[in-house]
C-alpha positions in Angstrom: 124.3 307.2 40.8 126.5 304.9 39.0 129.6 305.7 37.1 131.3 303.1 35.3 135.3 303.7 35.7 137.7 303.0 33.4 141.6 302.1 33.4 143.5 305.1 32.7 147.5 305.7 32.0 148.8 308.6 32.8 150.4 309.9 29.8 153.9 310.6 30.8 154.6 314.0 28.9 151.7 315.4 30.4 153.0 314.6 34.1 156.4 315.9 33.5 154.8 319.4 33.0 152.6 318.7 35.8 155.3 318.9 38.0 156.6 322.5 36.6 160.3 321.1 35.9 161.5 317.8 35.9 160.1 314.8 37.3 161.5 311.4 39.2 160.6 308.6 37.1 158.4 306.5 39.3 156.5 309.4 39.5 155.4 309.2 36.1 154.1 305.7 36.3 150.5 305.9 36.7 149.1 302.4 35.4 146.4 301.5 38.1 143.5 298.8 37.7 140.1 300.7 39.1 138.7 298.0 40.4 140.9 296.8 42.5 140.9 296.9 46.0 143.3 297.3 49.2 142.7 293.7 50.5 143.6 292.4 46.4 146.6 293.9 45.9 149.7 293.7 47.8 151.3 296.6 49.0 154.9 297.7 47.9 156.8 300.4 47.7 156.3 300.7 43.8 152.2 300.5 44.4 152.5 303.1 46.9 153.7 305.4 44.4 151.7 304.3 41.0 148.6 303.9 42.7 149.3 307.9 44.7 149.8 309.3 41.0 146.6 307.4 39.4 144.1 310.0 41.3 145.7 312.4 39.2 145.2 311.0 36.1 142.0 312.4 35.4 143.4 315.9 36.8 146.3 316.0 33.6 143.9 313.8 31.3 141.3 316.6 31.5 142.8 319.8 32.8 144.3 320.2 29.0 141.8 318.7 26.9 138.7 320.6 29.2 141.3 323.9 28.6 142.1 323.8 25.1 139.0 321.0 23.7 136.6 321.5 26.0 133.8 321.9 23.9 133.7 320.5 20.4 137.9 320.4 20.2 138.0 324.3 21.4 137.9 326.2 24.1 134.7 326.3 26.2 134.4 329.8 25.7 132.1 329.2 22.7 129.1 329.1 25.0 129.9 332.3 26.7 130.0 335.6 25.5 133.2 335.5 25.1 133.3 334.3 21.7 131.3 332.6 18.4 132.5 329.2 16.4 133.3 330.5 13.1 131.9 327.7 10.1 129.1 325.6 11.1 128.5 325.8 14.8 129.1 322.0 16.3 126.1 320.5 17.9 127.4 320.5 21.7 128.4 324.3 21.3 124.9 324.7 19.8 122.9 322.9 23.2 124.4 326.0 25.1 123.9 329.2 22.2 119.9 327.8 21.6 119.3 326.7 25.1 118.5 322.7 24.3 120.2 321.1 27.2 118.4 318.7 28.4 118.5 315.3 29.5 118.9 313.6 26.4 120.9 316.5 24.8 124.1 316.9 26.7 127.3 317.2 25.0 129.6 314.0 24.7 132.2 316.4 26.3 129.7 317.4 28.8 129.1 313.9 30.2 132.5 312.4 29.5 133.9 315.6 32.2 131.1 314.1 34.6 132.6 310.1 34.5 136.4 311.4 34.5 136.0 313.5 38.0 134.1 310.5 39.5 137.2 308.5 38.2 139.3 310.7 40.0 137.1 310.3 43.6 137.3 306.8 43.0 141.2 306.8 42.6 141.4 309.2 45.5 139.3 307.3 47.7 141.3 303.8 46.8 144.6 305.4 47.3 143.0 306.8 51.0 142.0 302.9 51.9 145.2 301.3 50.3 147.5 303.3 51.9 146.4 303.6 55.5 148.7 301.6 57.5 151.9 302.4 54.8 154.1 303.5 58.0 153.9 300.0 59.4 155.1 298.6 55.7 157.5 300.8 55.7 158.9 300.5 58.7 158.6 296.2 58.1 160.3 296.8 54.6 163.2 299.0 54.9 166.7 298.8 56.5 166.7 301.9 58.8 170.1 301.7 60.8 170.7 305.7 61.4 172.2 307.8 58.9 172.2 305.2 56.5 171.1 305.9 53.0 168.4 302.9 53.5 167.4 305.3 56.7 167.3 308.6 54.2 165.4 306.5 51.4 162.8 305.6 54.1 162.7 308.9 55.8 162.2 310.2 52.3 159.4 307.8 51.2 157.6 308.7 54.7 157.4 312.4 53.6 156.1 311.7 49.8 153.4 308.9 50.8 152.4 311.4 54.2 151.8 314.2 51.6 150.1 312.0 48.9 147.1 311.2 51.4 146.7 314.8 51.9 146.9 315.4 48.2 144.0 312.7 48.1 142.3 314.3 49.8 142.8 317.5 47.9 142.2 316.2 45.0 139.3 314.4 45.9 138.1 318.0 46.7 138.8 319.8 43.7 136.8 316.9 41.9 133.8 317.6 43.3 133.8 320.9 43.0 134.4 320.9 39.8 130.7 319.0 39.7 129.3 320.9 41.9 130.0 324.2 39.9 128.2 322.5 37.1 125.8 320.5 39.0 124.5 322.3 42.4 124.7 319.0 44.6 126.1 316.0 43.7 126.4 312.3 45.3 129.2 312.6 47.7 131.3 308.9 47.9 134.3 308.9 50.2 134.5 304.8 50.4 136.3 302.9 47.3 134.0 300.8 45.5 134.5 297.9 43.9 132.3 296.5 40.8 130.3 293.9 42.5 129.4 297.1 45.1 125.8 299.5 44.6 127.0 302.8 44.2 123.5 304.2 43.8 124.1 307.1 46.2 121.5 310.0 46.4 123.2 313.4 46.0 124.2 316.2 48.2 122.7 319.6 48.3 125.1 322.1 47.1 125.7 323.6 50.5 126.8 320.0 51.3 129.6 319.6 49.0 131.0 322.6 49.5 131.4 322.3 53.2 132.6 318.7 52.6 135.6 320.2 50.2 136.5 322.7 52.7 136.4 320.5 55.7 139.0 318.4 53.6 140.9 321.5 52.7 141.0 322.7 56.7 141.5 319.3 58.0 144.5 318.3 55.7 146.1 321.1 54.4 149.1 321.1 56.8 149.1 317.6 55.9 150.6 318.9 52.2 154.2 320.4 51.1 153.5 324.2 52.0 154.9 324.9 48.0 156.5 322.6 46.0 158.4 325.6 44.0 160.6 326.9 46.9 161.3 323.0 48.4 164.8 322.3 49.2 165.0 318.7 48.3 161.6 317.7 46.6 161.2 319.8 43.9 161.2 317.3 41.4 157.9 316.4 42.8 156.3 319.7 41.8 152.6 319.9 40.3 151.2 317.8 42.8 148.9 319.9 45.4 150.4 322.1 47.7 149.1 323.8 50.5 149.0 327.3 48.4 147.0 325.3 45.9 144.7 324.0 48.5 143.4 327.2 49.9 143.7 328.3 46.3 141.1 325.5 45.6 139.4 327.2 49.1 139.3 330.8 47.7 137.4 329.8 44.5 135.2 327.2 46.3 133.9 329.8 49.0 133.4 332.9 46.3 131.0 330.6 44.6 129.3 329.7 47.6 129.1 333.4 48.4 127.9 334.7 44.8 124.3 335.0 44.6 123.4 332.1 42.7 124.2 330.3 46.1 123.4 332.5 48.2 120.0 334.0 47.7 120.0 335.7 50.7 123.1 337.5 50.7 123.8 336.2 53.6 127.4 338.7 54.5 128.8 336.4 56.6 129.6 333.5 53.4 131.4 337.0 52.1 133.7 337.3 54.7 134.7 333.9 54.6 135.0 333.7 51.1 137.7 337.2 51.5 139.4 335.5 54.5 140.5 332.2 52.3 141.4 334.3 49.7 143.6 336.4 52.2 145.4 333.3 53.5 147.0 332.6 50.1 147.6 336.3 49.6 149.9 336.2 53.0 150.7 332.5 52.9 154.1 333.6 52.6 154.4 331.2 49.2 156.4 333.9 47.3 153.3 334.7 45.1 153.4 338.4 43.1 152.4 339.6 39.6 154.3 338.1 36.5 156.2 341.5 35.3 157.3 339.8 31.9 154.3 340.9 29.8 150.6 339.7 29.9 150.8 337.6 26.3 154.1 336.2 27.5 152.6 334.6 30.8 149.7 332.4 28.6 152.6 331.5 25.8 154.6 328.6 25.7 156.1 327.3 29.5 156.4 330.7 30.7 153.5 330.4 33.4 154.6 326.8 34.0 157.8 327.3 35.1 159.3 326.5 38.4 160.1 330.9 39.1 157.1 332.5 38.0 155.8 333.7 40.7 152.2 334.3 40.0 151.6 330.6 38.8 149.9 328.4 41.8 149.1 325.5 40.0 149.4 324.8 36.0 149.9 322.3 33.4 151.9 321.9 30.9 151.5 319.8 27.5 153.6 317.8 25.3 154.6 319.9 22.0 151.4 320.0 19.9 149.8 322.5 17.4 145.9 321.6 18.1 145.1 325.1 19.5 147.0 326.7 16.4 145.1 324.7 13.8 141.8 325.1 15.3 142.1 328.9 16.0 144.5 330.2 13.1 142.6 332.5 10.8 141.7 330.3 7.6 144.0 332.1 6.0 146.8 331.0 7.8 148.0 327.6 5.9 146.0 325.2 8.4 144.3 327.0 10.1 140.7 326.9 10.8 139.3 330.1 12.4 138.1 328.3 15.3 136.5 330.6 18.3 135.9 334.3 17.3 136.2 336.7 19.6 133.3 338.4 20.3 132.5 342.1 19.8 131.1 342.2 23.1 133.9 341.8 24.8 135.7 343.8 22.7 134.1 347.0 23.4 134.9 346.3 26.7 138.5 347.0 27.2 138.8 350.3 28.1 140.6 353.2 26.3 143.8 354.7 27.6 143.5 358.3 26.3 141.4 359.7 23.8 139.6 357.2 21.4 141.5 357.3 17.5 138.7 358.2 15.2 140.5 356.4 12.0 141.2 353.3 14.5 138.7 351.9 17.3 141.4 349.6 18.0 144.2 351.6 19.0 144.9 353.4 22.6 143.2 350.2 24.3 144.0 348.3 27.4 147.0 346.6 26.2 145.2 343.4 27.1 143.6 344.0 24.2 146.5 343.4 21.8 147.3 340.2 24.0 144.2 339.0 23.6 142.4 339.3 20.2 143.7 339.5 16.5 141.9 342.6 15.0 141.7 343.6 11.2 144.6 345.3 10.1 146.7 344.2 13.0 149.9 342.2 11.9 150.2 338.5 13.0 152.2 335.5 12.1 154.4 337.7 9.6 151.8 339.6 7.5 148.7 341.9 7.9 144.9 340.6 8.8 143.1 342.4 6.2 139.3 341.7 6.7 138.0 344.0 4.0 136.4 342.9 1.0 139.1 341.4 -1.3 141.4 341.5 1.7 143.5 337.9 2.6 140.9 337.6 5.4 137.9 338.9 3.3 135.0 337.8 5.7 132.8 336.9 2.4 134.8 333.6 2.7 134.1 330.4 3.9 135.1 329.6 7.5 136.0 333.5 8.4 135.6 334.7 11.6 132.1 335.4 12.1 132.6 338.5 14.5 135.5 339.6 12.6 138.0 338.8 15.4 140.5 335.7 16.2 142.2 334.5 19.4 145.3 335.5 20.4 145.4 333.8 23.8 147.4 331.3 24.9 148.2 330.5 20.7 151.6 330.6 19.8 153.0 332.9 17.1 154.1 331.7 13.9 153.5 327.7 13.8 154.4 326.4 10.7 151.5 324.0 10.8 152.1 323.6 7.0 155.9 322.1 8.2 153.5 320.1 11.4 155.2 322.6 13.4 154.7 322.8 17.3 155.1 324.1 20.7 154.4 323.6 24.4 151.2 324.9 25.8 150.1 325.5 29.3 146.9 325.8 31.4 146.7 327.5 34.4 144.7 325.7 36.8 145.4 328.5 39.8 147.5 331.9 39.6 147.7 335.3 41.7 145.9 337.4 39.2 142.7 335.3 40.0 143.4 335.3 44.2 143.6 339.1 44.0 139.9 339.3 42.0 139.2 336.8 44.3 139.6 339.1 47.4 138.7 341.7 45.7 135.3 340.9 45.0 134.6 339.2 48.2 136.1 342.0 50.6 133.6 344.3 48.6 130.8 342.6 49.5 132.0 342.2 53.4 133.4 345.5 54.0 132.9 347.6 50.6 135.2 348.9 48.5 137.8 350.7 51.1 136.6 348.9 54.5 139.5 345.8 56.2 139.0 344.9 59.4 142.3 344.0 61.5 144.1 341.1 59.8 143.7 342.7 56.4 146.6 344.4 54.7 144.6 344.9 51.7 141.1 346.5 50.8 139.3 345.7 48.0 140.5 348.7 45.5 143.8 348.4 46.7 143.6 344.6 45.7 141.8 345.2 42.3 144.1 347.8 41.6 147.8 345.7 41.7 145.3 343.7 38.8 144.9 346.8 37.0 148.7 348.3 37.5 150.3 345.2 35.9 148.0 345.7 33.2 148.7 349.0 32.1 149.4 352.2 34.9 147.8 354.4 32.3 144.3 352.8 32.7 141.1 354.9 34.2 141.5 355.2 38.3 138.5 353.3 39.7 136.4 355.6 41.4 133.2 353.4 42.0 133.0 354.1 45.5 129.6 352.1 46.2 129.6 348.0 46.7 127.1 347.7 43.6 129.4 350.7 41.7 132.4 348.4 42.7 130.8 345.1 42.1 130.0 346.4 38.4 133.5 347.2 38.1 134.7 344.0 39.8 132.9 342.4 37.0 134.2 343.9 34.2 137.7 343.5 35.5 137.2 339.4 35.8 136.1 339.7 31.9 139.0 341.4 31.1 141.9 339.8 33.5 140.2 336.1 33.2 139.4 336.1 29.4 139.6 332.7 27.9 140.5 331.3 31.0 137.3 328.9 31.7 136.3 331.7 34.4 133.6 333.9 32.6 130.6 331.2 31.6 130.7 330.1 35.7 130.7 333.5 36.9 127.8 334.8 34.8 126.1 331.5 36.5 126.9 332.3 39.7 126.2 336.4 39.7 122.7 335.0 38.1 123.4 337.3 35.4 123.6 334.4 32.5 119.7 335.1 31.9 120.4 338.7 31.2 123.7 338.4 29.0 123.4 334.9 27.6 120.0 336.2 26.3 121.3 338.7 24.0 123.1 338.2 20.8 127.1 338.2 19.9 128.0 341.0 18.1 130.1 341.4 15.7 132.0 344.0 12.8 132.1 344.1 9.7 134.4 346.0 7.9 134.9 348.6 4.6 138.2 349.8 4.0 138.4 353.6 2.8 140.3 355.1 0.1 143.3 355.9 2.1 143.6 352.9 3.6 142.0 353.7 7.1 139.1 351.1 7.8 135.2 351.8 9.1 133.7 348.9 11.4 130.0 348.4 11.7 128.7 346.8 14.6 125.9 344.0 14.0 124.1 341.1 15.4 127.0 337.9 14.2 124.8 335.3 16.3 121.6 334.7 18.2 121.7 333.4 21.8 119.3 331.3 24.0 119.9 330.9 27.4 116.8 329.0 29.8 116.3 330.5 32.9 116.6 329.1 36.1 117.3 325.2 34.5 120.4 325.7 32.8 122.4 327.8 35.6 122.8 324.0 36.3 123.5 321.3 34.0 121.3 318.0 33.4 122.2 315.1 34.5 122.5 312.8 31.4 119.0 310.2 31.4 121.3 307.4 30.8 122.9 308.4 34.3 119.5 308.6 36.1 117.8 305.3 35.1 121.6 303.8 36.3 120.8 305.2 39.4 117.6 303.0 40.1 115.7 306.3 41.0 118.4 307.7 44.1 120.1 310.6 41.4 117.3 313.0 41.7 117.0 315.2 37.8 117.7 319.1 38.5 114.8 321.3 38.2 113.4 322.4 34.9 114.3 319.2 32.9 
């Protein structure tokens, strides 16, 4: 394997809403030259800082764009089920809906996530080597008569560069699993390389990575703040890792490993540990609970990003910006461009509270609903949706939606993108919600749906239902009371909870279930409005999907990247 790195600068907007209020200056400055190494450049206090925030530069230069552009300049949810491009379908979203993949058909997007998180290894790595012996520099370098404010300043810079080698390490770790979720095993490099170096490394098995990233996660996590949000004198350092977003990183690492994809055999015991990392953030004592200020609120704005909300684990926030309003704005909305329709799959899956409203399939839903997806005749951005024919949203015209749905999610209400109006936007990279489906789905397949062994404060249903209680208290009790009547219900909940949130493409991989769903086609409505003004919705076929079983529940590797390699990056099967 060979990755060619490149110099990156860490935009500074994006690192202020890293850190989930304000930020000290130097730990905005980012500039770093990849190439260099610990014996070329001489250590200072300044370097010690710049080169500890460079291994998060790929981190904030991809978290947003992979959230909001992932594929094609939208959200990656396009080759899900989760949703249809509306106009001419792009050709990276179209490698996932027809099943091309392939080596010599992978998605710029796809290939340019695979050199970034090698980026960040490599920055991780180089900050690990550079700053090994920093206690002896600082100890040589600073004035430390007692009680001095030369004495704080050093005790101070002690405690940052001591946690930013345990965030190395961390980050280093959420890197590759973020390649090993799409790849199965990947080259593992924990040595900084320099250009005249041969980085052709052959590549871990998947089981390999993942007890490489928890070994770093066990080893080092006491290394890290315990939670940036609720420190006494460092929070302007917040959005770097924590130890809550560590074993955050550990809970979504080990259900993967657990889920079936990876684990053939079922094999209980990779359950339990998967529900027992997800229980140590549940009683980390890191102040974690529900957001109570509305489910649409959380995903608007900076509400999840800032410093009280105490569901948010890790997120990012972006500079002012309208790009998700102009891509996902119905067309009929001055600028906007229809973007990703919803799809009515997952529609018809949010359950009804009450009897089902004959004249409107929409109404007496999971609230989630209504958070979640525009329907027709639903009022948004100051007028009606009207996608009947003649309406304002007529879906005869060009660029409609094609399922007869647009995203509400995470896009702000009432942009004037006519005016180049704008406003903040924030991805959540870890929150509780996810933790409790987490240890919810795992504890079901350890101990089923009601079973805790000593330790465990929590059983699966009880976890799954403080999910369903914030959501709404009037939805259906659960009363699966089997692990595979549970697991179905498990399932349904992530769709619902997670939607939009880069969760439900990986987990249809790792359930193996991506060959049954990804197979069949996205549905959509049309719709006939009636003389008095009530509306009829038929169902039908909007797209056609592909999905090639078993090759793509893992992605190529590019052929570019493999003849680089000199024959040591071994192609996954079926390309």
């Amino acid at each position: 394997m060979k990755t060619k790195f490149k110099n990156q600068v860490m935009v500074l907007s994006l690192l202020s809403s890293l850190g989930l209020a304000g930020c000290k200056k130097d730990f905005l400055d980012s500039k770093y030259d990849v190439y260099a190494t610990p014996t070329s450049v001489a250590t200072d206090a300044n370097t010690l800082y710049t080169f500890g925030n460079a291994m998060y530069t790929p981190l904030i230069n991809n978290a947003l764009p992979y959230a909001f552009t992932a594929l094609d300049g939208n959200f990656f949810a396009a080759a899900s089920d989760e949703a249809q491009r509306s106009g001419n379908v792009p050709v990276g979203t179209l490698a996932f809906n027809q099943g091309t993949l392939s080596p010599i058909n992978v998605p710029t997007d796809v290939n340019n996530y695979y050199t970034n998180m090698y980026e960040g290894i490599r920055a991780a790595n180089f900050y690990l080597d550079y700053s090994k012996n920093f206690e002896e520099f600082l100890a040589r370098n600073r004035f430390r008569d007692q009680g001095t404010s030369a004495d704080i300043a050093y005790q101070r810079d002690r405690r940052l560069i001591g946690w930013y080698r345990g965030e190395a390490r961390i980050a280093r770790a959420y890197y590759y699993f973020e390649l090993s979720k799409r790849y199965g095993g990947v080259p593992i490099i924990t040595q900084t390389l320099d250009k005249t170096a041969n980085p052709n490394v052959s590549k871990s098995s998947f089981d390999e990575v993942t007890n490489f990233i928890v070994s770093q996660i066990d080893t080092f996590k006491d290394s890290l703040q315990v939670n940036w949000k609720t420190s006494s004198s460092d929070k302007d350092q917040d959005g770097r890792f924590s130890k809550m977003s560590a074993l955050a990183l550990k809970s979504r690492v080990l259900l993967y490993a657990a889920s079936p994809l990876h684990n053939p055999g079922n094999d209980v015991t990779k359950w339990q540990k998967a529900a027992e990392a997800a229980r140590d953030v549940i009683t980390g004592n890191f102040g974690l609970s529900l957001y109570t200020g509305g489910y649409r609120n959380y995903f608007i704005g900076f509400t999840a990003a800032q410093s009280g909300n105490p569901e948010t684990i890790m997120a990012v926030r972006s500079p002012a910006s309208n790009v998700p309003e102009q891509a996902n704005y119905p067309i009929a909305t001055p600028g906007g461009s229809s973007g990703i329709a919803p799809s009515h799959n997952l529609v018809a899956d949010y359950e009804y509270i009450g009897a089902p409203d004959a004249t409107d399939i929409y109404k007496n839903r999971d609230p989630r609903l209504a958070a979640t997806v525009v329907t027709n005749n639903s009022t948004w951005n100051g007028r009606t949706i009207v996608e009947s024919a003649g309406g304002s949203d007529d879906m005869a015209k060009a660029n409609t939606s094609r399922t007869g749905y647009y995203l509400k999610k995470f896009i702000t209400d009432n942009v004037n993108l006519t005016q180049n109006g704008t406003a903040i936007h924030t991805w959540i990279l870890f929150r509780y919600g996810e933790i409790l489906l987490n240890y919810a789905e795992a504890m079901n397949e350890a101990y089923g749906p009601d079973g805790a062994p000593a330790g465990y404060t929590l059983t699966a249903r009880q976890a799954l239902q403080l999910v369903r209680n914030r959501a709404s208290s009037l939805l259906p009790a659960v009363t699966a009371s089997s692990v595979t009547d549970f697991r179905n219900v498990l399932k349904h909940e992530r769709r619902i909870e997670l939607a939009f949130e880069d969760h439900r493409y990986w987990d249809l991989l790792r359930w193996k279930d991506a060959e049954t769903v990804l197979n069949q086609p996205i549905k959509g409505v049309t719709v006939t409005r009636n003389a008095n003004n009530t509306y009829n919705y038929q169902v039908v076929d909007a797209a056609s999907r592909t999905f090639r079983a078993p090759a793509m529940y893992y992605f190529p590797f590019s052929q570019a990247e493999i003849v680089r390699s000199n024959g040591t990056l071994t192609q996954n099967p079926g390309y």
